[in-house]
N, C-alpha and C positions, 0 to 999 in steps of 0.2 A: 844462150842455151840454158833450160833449166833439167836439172838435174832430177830426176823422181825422188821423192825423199819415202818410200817404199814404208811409209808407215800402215802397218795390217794390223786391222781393231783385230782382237780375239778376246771377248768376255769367255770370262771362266765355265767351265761342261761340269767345274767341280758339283755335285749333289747329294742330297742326304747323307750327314755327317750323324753318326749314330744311331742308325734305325737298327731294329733287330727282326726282322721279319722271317726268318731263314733265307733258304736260295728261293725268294718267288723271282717270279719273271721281273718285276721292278729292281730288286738288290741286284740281279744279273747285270741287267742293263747298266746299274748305278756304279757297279764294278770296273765294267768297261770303261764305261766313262772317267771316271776316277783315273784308269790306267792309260786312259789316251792325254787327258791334260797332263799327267805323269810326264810321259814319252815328249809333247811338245815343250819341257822346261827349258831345253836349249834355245828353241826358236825365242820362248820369251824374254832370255838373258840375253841374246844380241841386238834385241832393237835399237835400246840408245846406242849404242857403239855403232850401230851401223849409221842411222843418224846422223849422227857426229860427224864421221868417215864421211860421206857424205855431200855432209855441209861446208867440210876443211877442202875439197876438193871443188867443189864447188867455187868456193874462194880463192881457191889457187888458178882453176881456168880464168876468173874474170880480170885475175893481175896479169896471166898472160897475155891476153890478147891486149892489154893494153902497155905491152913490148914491144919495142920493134925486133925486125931480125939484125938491127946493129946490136943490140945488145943480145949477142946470143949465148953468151959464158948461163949470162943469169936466167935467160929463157929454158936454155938447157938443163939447168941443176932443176928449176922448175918442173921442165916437163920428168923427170925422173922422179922429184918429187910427189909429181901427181898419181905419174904411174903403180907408183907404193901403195899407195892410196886407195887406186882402184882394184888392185890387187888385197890388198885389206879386205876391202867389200865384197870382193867377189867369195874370198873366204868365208866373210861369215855368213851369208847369202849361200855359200851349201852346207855352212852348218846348221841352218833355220832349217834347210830343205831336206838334210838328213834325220832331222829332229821329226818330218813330219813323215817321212816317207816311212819310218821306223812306227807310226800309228798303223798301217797297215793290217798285220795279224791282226791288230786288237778291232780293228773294225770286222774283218772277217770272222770273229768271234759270234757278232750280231746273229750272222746266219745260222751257227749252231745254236740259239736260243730259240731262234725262231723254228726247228729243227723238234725241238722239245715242247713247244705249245702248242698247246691242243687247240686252244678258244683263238675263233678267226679274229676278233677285235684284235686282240694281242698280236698275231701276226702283220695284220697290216700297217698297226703303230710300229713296230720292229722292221717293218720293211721302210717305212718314210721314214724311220733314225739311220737306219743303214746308206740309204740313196742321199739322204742331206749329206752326211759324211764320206763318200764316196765321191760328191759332187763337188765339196770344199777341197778333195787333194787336188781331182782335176781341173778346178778352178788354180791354184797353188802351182799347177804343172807350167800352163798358163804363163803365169808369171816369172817362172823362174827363166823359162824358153825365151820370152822377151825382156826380160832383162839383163841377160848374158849377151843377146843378141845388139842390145845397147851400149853396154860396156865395151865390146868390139868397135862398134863404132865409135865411140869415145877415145878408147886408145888410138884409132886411126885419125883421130881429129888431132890429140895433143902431139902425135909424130911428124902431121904436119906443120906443125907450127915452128919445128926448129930441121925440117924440110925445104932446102936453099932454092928445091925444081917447083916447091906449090906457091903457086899465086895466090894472089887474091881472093879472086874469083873461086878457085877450089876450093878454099879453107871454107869462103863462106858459103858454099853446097855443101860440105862436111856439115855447116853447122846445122844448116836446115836439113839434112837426112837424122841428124841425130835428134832435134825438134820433135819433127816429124814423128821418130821412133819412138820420143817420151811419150809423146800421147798413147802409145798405142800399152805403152807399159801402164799407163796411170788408169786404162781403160780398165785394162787387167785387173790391175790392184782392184779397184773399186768393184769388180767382178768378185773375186775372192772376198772382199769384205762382203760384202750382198751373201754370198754363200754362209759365210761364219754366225752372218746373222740368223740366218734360215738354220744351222745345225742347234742354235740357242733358242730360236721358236719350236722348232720341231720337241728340241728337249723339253721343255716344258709341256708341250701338248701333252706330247708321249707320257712322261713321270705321271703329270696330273690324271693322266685317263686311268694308268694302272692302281695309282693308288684310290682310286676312286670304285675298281673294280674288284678290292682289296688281295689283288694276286700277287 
């Protein structure tokens, strides 16, 4: 079984660091932005620790299965062990996801700017920063929905293992559903990174077109 190691690139939306333009539609934007990387600092403080978490569990499955159920005192402290563990992860996996779902207003903010420009150019660059960041939470939703969905299965995998009624044969159907499920988490992830990258294209187009437009 491999475990998803749930690492999500996110390059920095931080931009223009001392301009002084007043409120034109680019400082607006640039404000936003600013307050959304802001809001996501939790998400960027647990990635090693999640990581980690992880990786240690990861290693504690693979000494399990190579227990038998005679030795079950130590399978057991194990499996309790593990389940800390995953408990751990699953923690900071909704602090990442609190971190992100708390960008919310600040994206709906988009639409009050676009609310206030006149010039259609400027709208429609403000509607492609608004739908790229709209797309990354629900890309993020995504993920979180299967990877909790994972975790379940995981915990039902390491119960079986010091479970006297599962065979063989069970454990190792537990392991390929939860196989199985990795991919479908790592689909995900890789979904969401694709997204995060598109919010960092779009930002750039967008910045560059306004200040270009000098509004």
């Amino acid at each position: 079984m491999k475990i998803s190691k749930y690492l999500l690139i996110f390059s920095s939306i931080l931009v223009l660091a001392g301009c002084n333009f007043g409120e034109t539609t680019e400082v607006k934007l640039s404000n936003i932005l600013t307050e959304i990387y802001d809001l996501e600092a939790d998400y960027r403080d647990v990635q090693k620790e999640l990581a980690e978490t992880e990786s240690q569990e990861q290693a504690n499955f693979q000494q399990m299965m190579e227990l038998t159920k005679d030795q079950n005192e130590e399978l057991t402290t194990m499996v309790e062990d593990t389940a800390i563990l995953l408990e751990t992860r699953l923690a900071l996996v909704e602090k990442e996801a609190a971190s992100l779902r708390a960008t919310s207003d600040s994206i709906k903010q988009i639409n009050a700017v676009i609310s206030e420009t006149k010039e259609a150019s400027e709208k429609e660059s403000l509607k492609q920063m608004e739908s790229a960041l709209e797309e990354r939470i629900t890309a993020y939703e995504d993920v979180t929905i299967n990877y909790n969905e994972l975790a379940i299965m995981q915990q039902d995998l390491y119960n079986m293992l010091v479970d006297e009624s599962a065979d063989v044969t069970a454990i190792q159907e537990q392991v390929q559903k939860v196989n199985v499920h990795n991919e479908l988490v790592q689909q995900s992830v890789q979904s969401f990174n694709d997204a995060t990258a598109r919010v960092n294209e779009v930002k750039e187009e967008v910045l560059t077109s306004l200040q270009k437009e000098g509004k």
